[in-house]
N, C-alpha and C positions, 0 to 999 in steps of 0.2 A: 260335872262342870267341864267344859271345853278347857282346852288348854293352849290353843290357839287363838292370840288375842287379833288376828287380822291379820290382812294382807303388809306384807314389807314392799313384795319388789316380785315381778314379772321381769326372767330376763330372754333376751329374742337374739339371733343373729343378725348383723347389720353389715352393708357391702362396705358402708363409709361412713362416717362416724359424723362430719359436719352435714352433708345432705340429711340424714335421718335428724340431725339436731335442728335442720331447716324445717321437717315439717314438723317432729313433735313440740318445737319453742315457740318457732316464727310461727306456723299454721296455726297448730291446735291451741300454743298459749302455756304448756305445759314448762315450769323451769327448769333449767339445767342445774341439778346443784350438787353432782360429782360429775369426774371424770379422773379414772386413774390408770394407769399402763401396770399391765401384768407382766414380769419379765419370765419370771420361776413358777410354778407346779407348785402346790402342796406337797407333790412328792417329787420335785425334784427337778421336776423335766425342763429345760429352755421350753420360755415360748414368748411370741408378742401378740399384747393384744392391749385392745385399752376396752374399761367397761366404765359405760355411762348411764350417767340417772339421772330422770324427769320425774319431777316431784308432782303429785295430785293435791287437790284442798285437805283433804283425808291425812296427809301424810305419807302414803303410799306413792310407790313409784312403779314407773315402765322401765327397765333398765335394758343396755342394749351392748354384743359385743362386737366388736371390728377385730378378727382374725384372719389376717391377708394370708399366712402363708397355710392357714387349713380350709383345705376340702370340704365347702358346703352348698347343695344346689338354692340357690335362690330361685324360687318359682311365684306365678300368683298361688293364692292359698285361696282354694271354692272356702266359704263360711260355714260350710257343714266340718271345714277339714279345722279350719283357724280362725278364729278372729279374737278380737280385744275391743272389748262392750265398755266407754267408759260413759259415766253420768251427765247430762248438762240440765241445764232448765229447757224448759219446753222451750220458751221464747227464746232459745242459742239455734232451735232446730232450721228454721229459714235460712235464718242471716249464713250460719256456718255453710250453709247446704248453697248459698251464690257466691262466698266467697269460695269453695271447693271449685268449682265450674268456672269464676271467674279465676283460677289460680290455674286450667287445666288441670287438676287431680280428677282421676276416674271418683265420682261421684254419685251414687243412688240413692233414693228415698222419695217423699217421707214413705217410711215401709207400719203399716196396724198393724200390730201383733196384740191389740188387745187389750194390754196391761202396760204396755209400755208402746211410743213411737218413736221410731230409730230412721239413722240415716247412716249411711256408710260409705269411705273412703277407699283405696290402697294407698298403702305408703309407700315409699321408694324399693323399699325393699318385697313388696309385695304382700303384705299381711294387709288381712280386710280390718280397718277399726274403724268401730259402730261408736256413734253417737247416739247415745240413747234417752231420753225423759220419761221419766213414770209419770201413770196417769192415776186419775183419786180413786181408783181400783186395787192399786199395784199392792198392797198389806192383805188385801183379801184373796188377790187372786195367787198371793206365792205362800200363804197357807195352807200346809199340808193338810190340816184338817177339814178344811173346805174344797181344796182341790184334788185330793185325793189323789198323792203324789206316787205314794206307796203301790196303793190297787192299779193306777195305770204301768208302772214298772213291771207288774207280777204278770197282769197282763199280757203286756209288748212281749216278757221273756218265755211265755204260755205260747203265742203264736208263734212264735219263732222255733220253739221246741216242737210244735204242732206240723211244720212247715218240710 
């Protein structure tokens, strides 16, 4: 038996703490339902920061931290490097994807991948998040006994050792 009952919280660096609340609340819809200032370390150390949470239907959050005075390069992030896949109904995929465009957010899609059709944003801070829907495949095609998760890994690490 697992012993991991699910996701809590996903936490990200953030340049500013209202902007990034503009588009994970205002944009995406997600709610704010912490925000608290860090002053102290676990072990000790001064520091400021505040960490905030966008709560999902699930319960689960994207949590995010604004620390001015440390050292971190904000870049875009390619989707091979980062992104953050969250769930909608298929009928959110349009609408979300003119209001993206009509809001000026960098906006792509719809993207097949098959099992699921996704669309993708940047946020302020640079991280790609996908809007994704599963389609009436999606239970088939993410079992590993049918998909054959395992053999294609053994695989990939076979050519690679090959190479």
């Amino acid at each position: 038996m697992n012993m991991l009952k699910g996701l809590h919280h996903n936490a990200y660096r953030c340049r500013d703490s209202e902007e990034t609340r503009k588009f994970y609340e205002d944009f995406l819809g997600l709610k704010l339902v912490n925000a608290f200032e860090i002053k102290e370390t676990k072990t000790g150390r001064t520091t400021k920061a505040l960490h905030s949470f966008y709560r999902m239907d699930d319960g689960s959050c994207l949590a995010f931290f604004e620390v001015p005075d440390m050292a971190f390069e904000f870049k875009p992030q390619h989707d091979y490097d980062l992104h953050i896949a969250l769930e909608v109904e298929h009928s959110q995929l349009k609408p979300m994807m003119a209001k993206g465009k009509a809001a000026g957010i960098e906006t792509r899609g719809i993207s097949d991948h098959q099992f699921i059709d996704s669309i993708y944003f940047r946020d302020p801070n640079g991280y790609v998040i996908e809007l994704t829907a599963k389609r009436p495949n999606h239970e088939q095609a993410m079992d590993p006994a049918q998909n054959k998760a395992r053999e294609s890994l053994a695989a990939w690490q076979a050519g690679k050792a090959a190479r």
